[in-house]
Each structure stands twice: as C-alpha cells, then as structure tokens.
SEDREN-620596 format. One line per field, with one value per residue: x, z, y of N, C-alpha, C in turn. Coordinates in steps of 0.1 Angstrom, whole numbers. Example, Ala and Ser with C-alpha at 12.3 -4.5 7.8 and 13.67 -1.06 7.14 Angstrom:
residues 2
n.xx c(132/128) $
n.zz c(78/71) $
n.yy c(-57/-22) $
ca.xx c(123/137) $
ca.zz c(78/71) $
ca.yy c(-45/-11) $
c.xx c(132/129) $
c.zz c(78/79) $
c.yy c(-33/0) $
END
This chain:
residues 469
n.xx c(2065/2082/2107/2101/2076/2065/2069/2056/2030/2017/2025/2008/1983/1988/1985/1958/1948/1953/1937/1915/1916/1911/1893/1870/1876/1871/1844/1827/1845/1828/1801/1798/1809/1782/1765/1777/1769/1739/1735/1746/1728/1706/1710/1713/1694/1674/1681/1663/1638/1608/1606/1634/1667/1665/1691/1717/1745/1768/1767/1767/1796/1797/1785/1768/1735/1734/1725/1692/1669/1664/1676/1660/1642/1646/1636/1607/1573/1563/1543/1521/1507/1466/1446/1429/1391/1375/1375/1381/1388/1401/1427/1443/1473/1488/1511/1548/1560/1583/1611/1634/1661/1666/1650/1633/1601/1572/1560/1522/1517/1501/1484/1485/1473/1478/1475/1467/1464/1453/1449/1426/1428/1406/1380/1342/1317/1290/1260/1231/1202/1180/1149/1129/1108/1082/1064/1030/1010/1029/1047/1075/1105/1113/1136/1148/1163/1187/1200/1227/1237/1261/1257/1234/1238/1238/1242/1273/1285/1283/1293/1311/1335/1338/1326/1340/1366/1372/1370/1393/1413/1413/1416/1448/1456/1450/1456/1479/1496/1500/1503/1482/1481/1499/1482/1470/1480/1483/1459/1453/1473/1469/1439/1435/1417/1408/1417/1422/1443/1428/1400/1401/1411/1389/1371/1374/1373/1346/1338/1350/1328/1307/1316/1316/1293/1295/1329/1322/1307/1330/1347/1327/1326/1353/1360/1337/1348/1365/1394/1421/1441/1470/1487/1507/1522/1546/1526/1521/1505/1495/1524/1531/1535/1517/1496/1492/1467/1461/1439/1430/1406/1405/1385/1387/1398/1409/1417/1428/1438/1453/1461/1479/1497/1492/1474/1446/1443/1443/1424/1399/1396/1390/1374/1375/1371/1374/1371/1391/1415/1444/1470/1504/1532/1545/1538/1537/1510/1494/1487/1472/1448/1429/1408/1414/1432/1464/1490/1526/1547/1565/1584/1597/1612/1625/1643/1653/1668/1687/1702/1712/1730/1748/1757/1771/1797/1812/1801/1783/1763/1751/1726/1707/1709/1701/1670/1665/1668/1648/1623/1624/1620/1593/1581/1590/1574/1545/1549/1550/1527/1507/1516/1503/1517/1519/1497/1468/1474/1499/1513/1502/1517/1546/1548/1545/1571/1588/1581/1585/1613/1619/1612/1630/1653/1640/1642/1672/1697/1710/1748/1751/1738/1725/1713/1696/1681/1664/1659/1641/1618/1614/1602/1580/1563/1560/1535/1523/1540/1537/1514/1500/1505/1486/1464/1457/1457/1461/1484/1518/1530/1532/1534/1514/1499/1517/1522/1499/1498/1521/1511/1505/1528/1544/1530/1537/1560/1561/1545/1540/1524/1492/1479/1462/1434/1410/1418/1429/1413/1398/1416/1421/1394/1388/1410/1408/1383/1394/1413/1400/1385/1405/1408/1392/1386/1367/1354/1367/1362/1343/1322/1333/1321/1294/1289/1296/1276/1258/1229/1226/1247/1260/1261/1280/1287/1309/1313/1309/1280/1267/1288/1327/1340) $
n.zz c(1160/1140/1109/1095/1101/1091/1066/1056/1064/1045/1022/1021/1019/998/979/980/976/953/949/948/926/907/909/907/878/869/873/858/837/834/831/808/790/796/784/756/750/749/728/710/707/704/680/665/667/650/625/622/617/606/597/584/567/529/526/537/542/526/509/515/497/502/492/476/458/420/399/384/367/376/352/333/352/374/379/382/375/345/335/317/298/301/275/260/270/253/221/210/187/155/133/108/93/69/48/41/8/0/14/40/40/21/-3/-17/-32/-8/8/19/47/76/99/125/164/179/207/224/250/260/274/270/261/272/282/295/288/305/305/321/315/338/356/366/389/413/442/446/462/483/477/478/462/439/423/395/399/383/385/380/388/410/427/434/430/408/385/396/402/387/368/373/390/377/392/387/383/409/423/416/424/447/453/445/458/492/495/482/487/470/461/461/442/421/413/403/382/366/361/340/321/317/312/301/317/331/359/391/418/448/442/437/468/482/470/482/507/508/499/523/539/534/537/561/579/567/579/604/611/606/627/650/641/645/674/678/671/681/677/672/656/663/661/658/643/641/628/604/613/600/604/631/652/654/657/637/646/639/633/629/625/616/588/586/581/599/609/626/634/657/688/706/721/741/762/764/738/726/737/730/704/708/732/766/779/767/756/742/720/715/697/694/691/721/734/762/769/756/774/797/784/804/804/779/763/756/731/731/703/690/675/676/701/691/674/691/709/694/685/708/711/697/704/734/751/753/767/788/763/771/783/766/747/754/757/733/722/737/728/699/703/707/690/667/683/679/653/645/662/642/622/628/643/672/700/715/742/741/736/752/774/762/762/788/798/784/795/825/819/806/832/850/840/844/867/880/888/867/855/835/822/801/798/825/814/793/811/828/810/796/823/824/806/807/816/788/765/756/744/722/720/745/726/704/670/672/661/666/658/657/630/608/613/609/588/576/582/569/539/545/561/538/522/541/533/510/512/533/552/567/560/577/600/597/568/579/593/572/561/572/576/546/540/554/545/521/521/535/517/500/509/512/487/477/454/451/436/423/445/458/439/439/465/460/445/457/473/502/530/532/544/531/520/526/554/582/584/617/632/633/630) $
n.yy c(966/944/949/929/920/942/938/918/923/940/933/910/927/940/919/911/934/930/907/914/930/915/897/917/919/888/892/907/898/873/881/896/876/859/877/878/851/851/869/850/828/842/844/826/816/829/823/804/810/819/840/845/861/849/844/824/823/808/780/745/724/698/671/674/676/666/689/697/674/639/609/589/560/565/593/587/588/599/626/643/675/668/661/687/690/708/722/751/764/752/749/744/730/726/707/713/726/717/699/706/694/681/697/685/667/668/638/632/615/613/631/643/656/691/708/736/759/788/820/844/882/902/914/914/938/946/960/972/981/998/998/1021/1034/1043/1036/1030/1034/1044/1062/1053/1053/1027/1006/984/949/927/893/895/916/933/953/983/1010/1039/1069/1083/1060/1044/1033/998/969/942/912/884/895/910/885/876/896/894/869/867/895/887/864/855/881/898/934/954/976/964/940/957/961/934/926/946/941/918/912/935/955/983/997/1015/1011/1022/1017/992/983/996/977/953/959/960/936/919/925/913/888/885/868/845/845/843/824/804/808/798/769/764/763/745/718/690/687/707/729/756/786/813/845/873/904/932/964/990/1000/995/965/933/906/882/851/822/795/760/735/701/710/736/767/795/826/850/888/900/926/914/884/868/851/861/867/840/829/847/834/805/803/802/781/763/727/696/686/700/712/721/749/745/770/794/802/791/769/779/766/754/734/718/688/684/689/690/706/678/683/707/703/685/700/721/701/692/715/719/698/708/732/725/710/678/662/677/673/650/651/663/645/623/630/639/607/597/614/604/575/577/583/562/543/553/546/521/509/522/501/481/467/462/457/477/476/470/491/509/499/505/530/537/532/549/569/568/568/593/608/599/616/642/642/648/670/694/709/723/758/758/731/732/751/738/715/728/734/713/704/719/706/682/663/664/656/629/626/617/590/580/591/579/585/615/640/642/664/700/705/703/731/743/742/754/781/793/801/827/835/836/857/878/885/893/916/931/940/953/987/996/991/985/972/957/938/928/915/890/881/874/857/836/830/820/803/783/776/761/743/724/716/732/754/786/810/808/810/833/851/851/856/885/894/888/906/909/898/870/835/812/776/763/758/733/715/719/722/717/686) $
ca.xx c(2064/2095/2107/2097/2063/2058/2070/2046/2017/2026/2026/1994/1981/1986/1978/1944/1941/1955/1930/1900/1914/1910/1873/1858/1873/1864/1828/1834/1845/1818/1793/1804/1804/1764/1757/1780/1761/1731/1733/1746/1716/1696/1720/1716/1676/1668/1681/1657/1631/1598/1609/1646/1667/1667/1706/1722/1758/1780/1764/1780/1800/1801/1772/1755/1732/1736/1713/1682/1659/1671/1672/1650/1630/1648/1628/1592/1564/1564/1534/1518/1489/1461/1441/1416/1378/1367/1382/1375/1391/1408/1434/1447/1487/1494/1527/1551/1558/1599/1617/1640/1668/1670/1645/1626/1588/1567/1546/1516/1519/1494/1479/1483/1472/1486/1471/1474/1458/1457/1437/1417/1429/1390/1368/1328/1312/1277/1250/1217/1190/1177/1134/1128/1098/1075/1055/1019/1010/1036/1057/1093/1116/1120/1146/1152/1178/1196/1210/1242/1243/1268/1254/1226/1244/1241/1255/1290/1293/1274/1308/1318/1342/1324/1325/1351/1379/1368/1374/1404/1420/1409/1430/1463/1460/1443/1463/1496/1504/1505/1497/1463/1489/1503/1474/1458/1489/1482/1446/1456/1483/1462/1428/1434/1407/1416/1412/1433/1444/1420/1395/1406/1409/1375/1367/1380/1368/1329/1336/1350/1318/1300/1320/1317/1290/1310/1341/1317/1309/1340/1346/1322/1335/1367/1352/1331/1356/1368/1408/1424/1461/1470/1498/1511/1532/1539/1522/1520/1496/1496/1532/1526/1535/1504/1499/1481/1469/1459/1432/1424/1403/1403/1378/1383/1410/1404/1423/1427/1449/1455/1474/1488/1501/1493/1458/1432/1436/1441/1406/1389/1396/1387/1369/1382/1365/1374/1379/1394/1429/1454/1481/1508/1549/1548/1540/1533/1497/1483/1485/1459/1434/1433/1402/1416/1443/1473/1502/1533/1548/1579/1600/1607/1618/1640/1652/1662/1679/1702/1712/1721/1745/1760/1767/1777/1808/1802/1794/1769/1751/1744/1714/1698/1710/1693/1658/1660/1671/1635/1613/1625/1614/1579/1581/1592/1562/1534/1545/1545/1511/1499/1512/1495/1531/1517/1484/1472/1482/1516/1516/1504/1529/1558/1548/1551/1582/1591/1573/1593/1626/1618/1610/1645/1664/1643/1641/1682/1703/1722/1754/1751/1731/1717/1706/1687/1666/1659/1651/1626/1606/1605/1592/1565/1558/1562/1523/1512/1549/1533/1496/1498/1510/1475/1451/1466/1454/1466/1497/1528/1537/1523/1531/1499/1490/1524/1520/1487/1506/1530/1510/1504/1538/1548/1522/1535/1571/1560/1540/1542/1514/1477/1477/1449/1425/1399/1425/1437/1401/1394/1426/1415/1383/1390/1420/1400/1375/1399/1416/1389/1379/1409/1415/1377/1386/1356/1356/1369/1362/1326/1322/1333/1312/1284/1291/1294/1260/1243/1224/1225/1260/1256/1268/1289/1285/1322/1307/1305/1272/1269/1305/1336/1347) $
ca.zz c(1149/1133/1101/1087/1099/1085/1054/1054/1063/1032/1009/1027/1021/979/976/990/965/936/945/947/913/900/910/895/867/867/873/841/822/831/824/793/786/798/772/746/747/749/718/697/709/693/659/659/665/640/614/621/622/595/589/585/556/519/523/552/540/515/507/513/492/501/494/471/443/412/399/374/370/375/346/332/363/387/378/385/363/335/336/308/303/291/263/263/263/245/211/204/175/145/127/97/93/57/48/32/-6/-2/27/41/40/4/-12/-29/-28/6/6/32/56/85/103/145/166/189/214/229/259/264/280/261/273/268/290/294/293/308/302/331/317/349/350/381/397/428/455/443/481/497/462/478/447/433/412/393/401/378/394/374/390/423/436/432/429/403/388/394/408/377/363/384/387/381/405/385/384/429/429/413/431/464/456/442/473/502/502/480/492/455/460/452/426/414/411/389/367/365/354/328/312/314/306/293/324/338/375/403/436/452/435/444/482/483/467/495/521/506/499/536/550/527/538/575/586/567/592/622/612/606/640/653/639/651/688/681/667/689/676/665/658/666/659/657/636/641/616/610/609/602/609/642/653/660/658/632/647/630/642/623/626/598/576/582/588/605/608/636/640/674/690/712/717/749/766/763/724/722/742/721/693/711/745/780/785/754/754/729/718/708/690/694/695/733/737/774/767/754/782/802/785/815/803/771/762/747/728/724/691/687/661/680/713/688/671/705/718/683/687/720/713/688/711/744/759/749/787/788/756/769/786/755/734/760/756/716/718/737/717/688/706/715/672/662/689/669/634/650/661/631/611/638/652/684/703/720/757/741/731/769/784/761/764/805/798/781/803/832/815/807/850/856/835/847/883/881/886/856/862/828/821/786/800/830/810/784/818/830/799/796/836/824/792/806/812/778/760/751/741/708/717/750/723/692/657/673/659/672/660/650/619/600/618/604/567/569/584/558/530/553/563/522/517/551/531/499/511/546/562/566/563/582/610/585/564/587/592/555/554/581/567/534/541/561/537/508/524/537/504/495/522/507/477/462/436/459/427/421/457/458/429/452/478/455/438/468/478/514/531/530/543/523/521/528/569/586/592/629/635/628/640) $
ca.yy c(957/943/953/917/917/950/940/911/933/948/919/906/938/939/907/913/946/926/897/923/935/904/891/926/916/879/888/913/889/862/890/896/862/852/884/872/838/852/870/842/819/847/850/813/811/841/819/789/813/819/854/846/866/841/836/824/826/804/772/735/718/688/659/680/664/668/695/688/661/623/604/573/556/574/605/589/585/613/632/655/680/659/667/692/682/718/727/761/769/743/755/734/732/721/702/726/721/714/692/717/684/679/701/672/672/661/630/635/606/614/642/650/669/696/712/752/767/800/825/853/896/911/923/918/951/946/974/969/989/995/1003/1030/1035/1044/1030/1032/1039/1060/1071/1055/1050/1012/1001/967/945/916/886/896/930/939/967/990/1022/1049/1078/1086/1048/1035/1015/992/960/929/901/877/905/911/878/871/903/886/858/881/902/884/849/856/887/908/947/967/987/957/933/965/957/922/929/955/934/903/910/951/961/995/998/1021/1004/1027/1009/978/982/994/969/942/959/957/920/915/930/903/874/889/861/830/842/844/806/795/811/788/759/756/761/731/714/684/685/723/732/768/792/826/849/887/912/945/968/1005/1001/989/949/929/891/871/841/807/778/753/721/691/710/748/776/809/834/868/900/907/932/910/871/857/839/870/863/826/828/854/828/794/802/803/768/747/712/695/681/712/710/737/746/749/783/787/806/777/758/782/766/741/720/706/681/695/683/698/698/673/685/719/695/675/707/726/691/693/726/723/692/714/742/727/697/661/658/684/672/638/654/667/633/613/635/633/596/593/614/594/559/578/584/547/537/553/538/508/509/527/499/470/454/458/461/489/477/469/503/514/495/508/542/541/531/562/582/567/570/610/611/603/623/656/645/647/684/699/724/735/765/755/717/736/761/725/707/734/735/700/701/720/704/667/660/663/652/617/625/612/579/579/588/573/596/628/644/647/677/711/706/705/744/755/750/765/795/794/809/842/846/841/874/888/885/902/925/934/938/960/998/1001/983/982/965/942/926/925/903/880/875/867/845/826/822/816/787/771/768/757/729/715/711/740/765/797/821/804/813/845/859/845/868/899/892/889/918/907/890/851/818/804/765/762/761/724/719/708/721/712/674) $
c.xx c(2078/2091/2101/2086/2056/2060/2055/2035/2017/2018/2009/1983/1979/1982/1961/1939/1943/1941/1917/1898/1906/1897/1867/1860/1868/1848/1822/1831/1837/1805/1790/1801/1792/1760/1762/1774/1744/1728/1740/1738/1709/1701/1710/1694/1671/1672/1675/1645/1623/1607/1625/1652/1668/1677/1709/1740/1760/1771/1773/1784/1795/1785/1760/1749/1730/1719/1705/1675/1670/1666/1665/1646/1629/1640/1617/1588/1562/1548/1534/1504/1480/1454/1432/1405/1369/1373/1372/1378/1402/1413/1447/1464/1491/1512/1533/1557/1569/1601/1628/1656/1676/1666/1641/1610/1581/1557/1539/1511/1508/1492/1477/1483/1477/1478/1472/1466/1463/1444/1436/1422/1415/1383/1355/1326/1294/1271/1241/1214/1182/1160/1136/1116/1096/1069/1042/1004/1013/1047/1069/1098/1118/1127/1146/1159/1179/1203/1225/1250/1249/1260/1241/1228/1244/1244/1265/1292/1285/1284/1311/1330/1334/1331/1342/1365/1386/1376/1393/1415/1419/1420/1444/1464/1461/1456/1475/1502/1507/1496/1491/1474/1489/1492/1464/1468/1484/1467/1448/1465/1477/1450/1424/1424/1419/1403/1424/1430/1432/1408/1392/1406/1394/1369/1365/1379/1352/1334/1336/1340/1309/1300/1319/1307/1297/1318/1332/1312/1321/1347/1341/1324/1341/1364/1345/1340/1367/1391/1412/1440/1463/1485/1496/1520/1534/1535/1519/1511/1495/1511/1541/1528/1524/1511/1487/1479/1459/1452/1427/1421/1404/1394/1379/1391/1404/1417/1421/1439/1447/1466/1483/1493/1501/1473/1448/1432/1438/1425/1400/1386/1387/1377/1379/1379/1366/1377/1379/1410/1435/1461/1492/1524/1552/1543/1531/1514/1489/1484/1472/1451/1433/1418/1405/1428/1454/1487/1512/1544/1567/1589/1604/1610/1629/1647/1665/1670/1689/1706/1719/1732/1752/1766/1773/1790/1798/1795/1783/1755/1745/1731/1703/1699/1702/1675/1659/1662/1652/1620/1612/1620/1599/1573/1579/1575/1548/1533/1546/1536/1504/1502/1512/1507/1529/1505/1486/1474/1498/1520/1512/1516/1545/1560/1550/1563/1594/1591/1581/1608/1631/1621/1626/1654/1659/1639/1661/1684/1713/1734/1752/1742/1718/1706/1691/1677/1664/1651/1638/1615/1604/1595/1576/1561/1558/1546/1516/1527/1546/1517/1494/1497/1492/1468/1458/1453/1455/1476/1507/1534/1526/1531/1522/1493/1504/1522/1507/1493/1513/1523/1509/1518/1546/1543/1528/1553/1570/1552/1538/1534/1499/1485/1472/1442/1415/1403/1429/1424/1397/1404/1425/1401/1384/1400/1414/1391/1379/1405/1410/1387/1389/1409/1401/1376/1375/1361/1359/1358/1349/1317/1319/1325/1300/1281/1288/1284/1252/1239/1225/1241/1250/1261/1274/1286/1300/1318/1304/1293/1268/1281/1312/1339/1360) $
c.zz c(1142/1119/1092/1091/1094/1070/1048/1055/1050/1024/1012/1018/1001/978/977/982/949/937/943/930/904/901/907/883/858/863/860/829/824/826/811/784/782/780/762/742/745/736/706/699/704/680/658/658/653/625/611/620/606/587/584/571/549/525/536/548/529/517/504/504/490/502/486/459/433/406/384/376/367/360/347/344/372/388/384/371/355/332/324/307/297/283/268/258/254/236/205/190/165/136/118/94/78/54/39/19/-9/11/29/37/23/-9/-24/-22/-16/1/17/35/68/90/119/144/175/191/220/237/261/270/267/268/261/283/284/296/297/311/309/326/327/352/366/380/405/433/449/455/487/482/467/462/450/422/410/399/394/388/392/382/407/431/428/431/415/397/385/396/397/366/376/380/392/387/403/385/403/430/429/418/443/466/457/452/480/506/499/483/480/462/457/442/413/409/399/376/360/356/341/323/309/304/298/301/331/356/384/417/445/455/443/459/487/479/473/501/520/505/511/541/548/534/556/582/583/577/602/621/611/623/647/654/643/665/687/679/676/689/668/667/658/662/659/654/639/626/617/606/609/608/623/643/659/660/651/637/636/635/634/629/617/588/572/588/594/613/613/637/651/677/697/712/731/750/765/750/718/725/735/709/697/725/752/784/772/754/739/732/707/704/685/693/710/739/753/776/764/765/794/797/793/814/787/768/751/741/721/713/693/683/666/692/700/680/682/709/706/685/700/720/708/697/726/743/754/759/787/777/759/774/770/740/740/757/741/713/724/729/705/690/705/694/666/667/681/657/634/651/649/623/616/638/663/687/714/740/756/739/744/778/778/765/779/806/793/788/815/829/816/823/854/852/841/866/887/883/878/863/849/827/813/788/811/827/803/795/821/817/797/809/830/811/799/807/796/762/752/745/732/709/731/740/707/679/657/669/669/672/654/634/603/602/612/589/564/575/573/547/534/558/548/519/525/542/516/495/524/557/562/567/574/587/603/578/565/586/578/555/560/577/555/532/542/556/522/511/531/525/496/501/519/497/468/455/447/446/424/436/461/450/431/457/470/449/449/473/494/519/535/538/538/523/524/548/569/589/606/636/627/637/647) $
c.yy c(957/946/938/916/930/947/927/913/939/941/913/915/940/930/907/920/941/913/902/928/926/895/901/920/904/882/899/908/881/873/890/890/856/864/882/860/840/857/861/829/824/850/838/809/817/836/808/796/817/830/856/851/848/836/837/817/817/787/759/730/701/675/668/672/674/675/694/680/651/620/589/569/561/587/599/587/595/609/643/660/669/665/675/689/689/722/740/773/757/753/741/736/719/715/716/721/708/707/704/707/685/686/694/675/664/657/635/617/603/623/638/657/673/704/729/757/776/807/841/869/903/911/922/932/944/956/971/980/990/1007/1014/1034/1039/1034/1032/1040/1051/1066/1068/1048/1038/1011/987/965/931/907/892/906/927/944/973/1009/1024/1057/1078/1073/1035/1024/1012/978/951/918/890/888/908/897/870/880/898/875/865/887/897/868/846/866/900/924/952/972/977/943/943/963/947/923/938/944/919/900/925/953/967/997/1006/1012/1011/1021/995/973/988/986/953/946/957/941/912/916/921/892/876/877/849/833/837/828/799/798/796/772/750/758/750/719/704/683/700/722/745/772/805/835/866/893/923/953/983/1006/995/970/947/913/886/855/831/797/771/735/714/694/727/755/790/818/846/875/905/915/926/894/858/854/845/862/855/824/833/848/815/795/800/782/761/740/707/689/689/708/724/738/745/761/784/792/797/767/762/774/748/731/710/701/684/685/690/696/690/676/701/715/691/688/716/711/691/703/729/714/700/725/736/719/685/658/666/676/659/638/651/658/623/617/627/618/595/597/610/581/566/579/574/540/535/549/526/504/514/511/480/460/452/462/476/487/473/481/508/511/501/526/550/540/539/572/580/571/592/615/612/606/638/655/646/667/682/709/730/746/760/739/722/740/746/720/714/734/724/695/707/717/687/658/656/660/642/616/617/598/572/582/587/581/610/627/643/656/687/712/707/726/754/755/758/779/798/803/824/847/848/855/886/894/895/916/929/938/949/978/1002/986/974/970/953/929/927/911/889/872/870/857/836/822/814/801/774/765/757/741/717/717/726/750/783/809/820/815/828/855/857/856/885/902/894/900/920/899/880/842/814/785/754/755/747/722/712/715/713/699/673) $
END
C-alpha cells in the first residue's frame, strides 16, 4: 500500500469515528429535545387546568378595561333590596333640635322610611320532658318521642345539636368546602352556639346515613335518565388520590368517590348497558359504554387546535386551523337552526358537508408530531364529533357537567379533601343531595331538618318520580 492510500485509509477512517461521534450525539440532542417538549406541553396544560395555582405570572397590559362599574346605561338596570314584607321592630328617629349648617331651628317636612336586616346571635334551647314507661305485656321500655326531637338518646348524649345548626353545617362543610373547626367558629361567632368539630363530623356522618336512600334514588335517576353529562376530578382521601366523579341529568346531580378513573367506575355509576346521549371531554373511558350516543365536548377540541397554532410553524398549524375553522361552522350551523334560518334537511345536508370536509383532512398524513397525536384523537372521536347538530337539543360541549363540578373542586381547593372512607361517602352523599336541591330550585335547609327529625332515613321529594328525563 502506498503512502497515499494509507494516508487516505486514515482520513476515511476519522471521518467515519468523527461521523459516529456525531449521530450519538444527534440522537442526544433530539432526545433531549422530545423530553424538553414534552415537559413544556405539561407546564403549558397545568395552567389550563381546574386545579391550577391563582396567579399565572405578570398580568397584561394592554386592552385592559377600566376597572369599576360602567357608568349611566352602560351599567344595566340598577337593582336594589326590596322592601321587606315583615317589620319586626319600629324605631322612631326624631329630627334634631339645631341644623348642623347654620344652627337655626328644624322645620319637620316629612317622615321615610329606612330599612335594616339583620340576623339575631341566640340560640333555642329546647327542653323534651320525656314520659318513660313499659310494655304492659312483656315490660320492654317505651319512651315518648316529639316531632321536634332528633334522636332518642339519653344521658350523657342528652344535649344535642338541633337540626337547623346540622343543617346549616351541611351546607358550610359539604358544598363550600369550610372545616368542622372552622364552621364551629362560624356558629359561635354568629349565633354564640358552642359545638367542637368532633361534634360536628359526627354529626355529618348520622345525617349521610339518613340521606343514604335519597342518594340511592338519585342514583337511580340518572340511569333512567335519557341525556347525562359526566366528569371527573382527582380527590383525596386519607391522603391518598381517588376520583370524585360527577353525573348529572336535567333535574338531578350525583355525585361518587372512586379510587380509580377509568370504565369499572363510570359503570358502577351509569350501568355497563346504558343508553342514552353522554356528554363528556373526550375521555377515552367513556366511550366503552358502546350502547349509547356520545358527544364529545367542543370547546376542549377548539382549545387543543389554539394551542397547537400557538406552539407549532405556520405550515404545521394549518392542520389544526383547518379543524377549528370546521368545528366553528358545525357551531354557526346549530344557531342557525336554533334560530329557524334553515330547515332540518338543510341542516342534514350542511352537516354532511362538514362531516365530509373533517374525512379529508384525517384521511391525509402529517410529519409533524403535535398534528399526528391531534389527528389520532380526532380518528377516534370522529363518529360522535357532530351529534349535536344529528339530534338537534343536545349540547355541544360538556359544559353544563363542568360548572356543576366546579363547586366541588372550589371545596376540594379550600379544604382538601376526606380524612376518612367514612368521610368521603358522607361528602358524596350530601353534595348530591345539596345540589340537587339546589338545581330545583327547593328549600335544601327545609329538607335537611326533614331528614334529621325523621326517626327512620327518608326520600326526599327532591327524587324524579318515574326517573329522570
């Protein structure tokens, strides 16, 4: 071998070790890269997300309005308390002798009135003389009992807390989230009644056990219930992550803690076999339930297609500006029909034409990464994409199933979640019975002082009868 083709052997030879160097480290650096992107997809989600911290940095400048109320029309119609229809105390307010102005003497001109509601800090005491007796027969011990009275206990458990205090801690705890400690504050500083948290959570777990057949109807319910919207939050329990989930039909909420978040305990809520028209964010669990008609919600399709323009190439995002350009026509469509500009075979035929349009953006291949994963979940979400616009008065989005989530993750935010098992279904049950009541308009607290009177757990009248529609 000549000295020139050894020198070329050579050269060949580094090149070869320098180009080896150089593809570890490519594949390195793309590495690197997928994990660097991957964790600022989750920065960037964890800030769209229920549980996300208050402040999310330095607030914009620019296009802010001016803070306050608008003046004159632009405000709206001004509203005030109106009168009240019980006057329980008059109190006479005499002119005073001097004008403060001039210190000359005051004519009297007219007499109004002004108004003051307040609430009363006292406490009922109620005393039950209570008759005791036997059997005449077999000699078992009878005792009276008062409608007024709770319980039939005793003894050491001979004070107790009466029904309107249970109930008004039921609310304070159960649906805003305030603390057995701090709800005994609330009571002490309000009404001067002394009670320990102690107290108090025993006292919400006898009530749960009350309201234990209302849940098992409201249960019911929403299984008959031809249209339900579902969701799911984590929650914790004893420390421990679980999962509160959320079903409500148009008359009644209900509410479960499960340990876990996929299709055993969507079922355990709704059946394995439920038909019906869902309403959900996508989550792929919900789609098991393969005999009813599902719709996934819109506004977390058009939120993922905006954040993906924002992070990719103009080229890349035309994917995911072409999607949200169409779930916005399938939007415009239904307020159309709702507000009768077209019939409902003009509304069939526009809607194939949507439905075709969607076909050939995900019958296409993406190279980017971010367009791919969008296309696959729209592949399996494209069936049930358009429901709303096939059975026209369903939703488009799950937004109706998140505000009623909303008040439970506010509680989950101020108070964090169950001690205890026991705990957890106390809070499930009574949620669910509190916002039923609320969602129908009745008297929760009327309700609740119901339940704690009754010697036996009850019904509630809160309960569809028939089902829920």
């Amino acid at each position: 071998m000549s000295g020139s083709e050894s020198s070329e052997s050579a050269r060949v030879e580094q090149l070869s070790r320098e180009n080896e160097t150089l593809r570890r480290q490519l594949e390195k650096a793309q590495a690197e890269i997928e994990r660097l992107r991957k964790e600022l997809e989750e920065a960037l989600r964890s800030l769209k997300r229920q549980a996300a911290p208050f402040s999310r940095g330095k607030r914009k400048k620019r296009d802010r309005k001016r803070p306050g109320r608008k003046s004159g029309a632009d405000y709206g119609k001004r509203v005030s308390r109106p009168v009240p229809e019980r006057v329980d105390e008059e109190i006479p307010v005499p002119l005073p002798k001097q004008s403060e102005c001039c210190r000359a003497q005051t004519l009297y001109d007219e007499t109004q009135s002004q108004f003051q509601e307040d609430i009363v800090k006292q406490t009922i005491v109620r005393r039950f003389d209570i008759q005791i007796g036997h059997c005449a027969c077999c000699g078992k011990r009878v005792q009276g009992r008062h409608r007024l009275q709770t319980s039939d206990a005793l003894g050491a458990a001979q004070v107790q807390i009466g029904p309107q205090a249970i109930a008004l801690s039921a609310h304070l705890n159960k649906e805003l989230g305030i603390s057995h400690e701090r709800v005994a504050r609330v009571l002490k500083l309000g009404w001067g009644l002394e009670v320990n948290r102690s107290g108090l959570c025993r006292a919400m777990l006898r009530l749960a056990v009350k309201a234990a057949p209302t849940y098992e109807e409201i249960r019911i319910a929403v299984r008959r219930s031809q249209v339900n919207w579902m969701d799911e939050t984590g929650w914790r329990v004893a420390g421990d992550l679980q999962w509160l989930w959320m079903c409500m039909s148009r008359e009644v909420t209900l509410y479960d803690i499960l340990p876990g978040r996929g299709f055993e305990q969507a079922a355990s809520i709704l059946d394995r076999d439920w038909e019906g028209w869902l309403h959900h964010d996508g989550w792929r669990p919900y789609y098991q339930f393969l005999n009813a008609y599902h719709q996934s919600c819109l506004n977390h399709l058009r939120t993922r297609c905006k954040d993906l323009i924002e992070r990719v190439s103009p080229s890349a995002a035309r994917f995911a500006s072409d999607v949200l350009g169409l779930l916005g026509k399938g939007l415009d469509l239904r307020d159309r029909y709702a507000r009768q500009e077209i019939s409902m075979h003009g509304l069939a035929v526009a809607t194939g034409r949507i439905e075709a349009a969607m076909d050939v953006l995900l019958s296409r291949t993406y190279r980017t990464e971010a367009n791919r994963r969008l296309a696959k979940h729209l592949r399996h979400e494209q069936p049930w994409l358009f429901t709303f616009l096939h059975c026209p008065g369903i939703d488009a989005t799950n937004n109706a199933g998140e505000r009623e989530m909303r008040p439970a993750v506010i509680a989950r935010k101020t108070w964090g979640g169950n001690r205890s098992p026991a705990g957890a279904q106390a809070q499930r049950t009574l949620m669910s019975v509190l916002r039923t009541c609320y969602r129908q308009g009745k008297d929760s607290v009327e309700r609740i002082v119901e339940l704690v009177r009754s010697p036996m757990p009850i019904v509630l009248d809160i309960v569809p009868i028939g089902g829920s529609p």
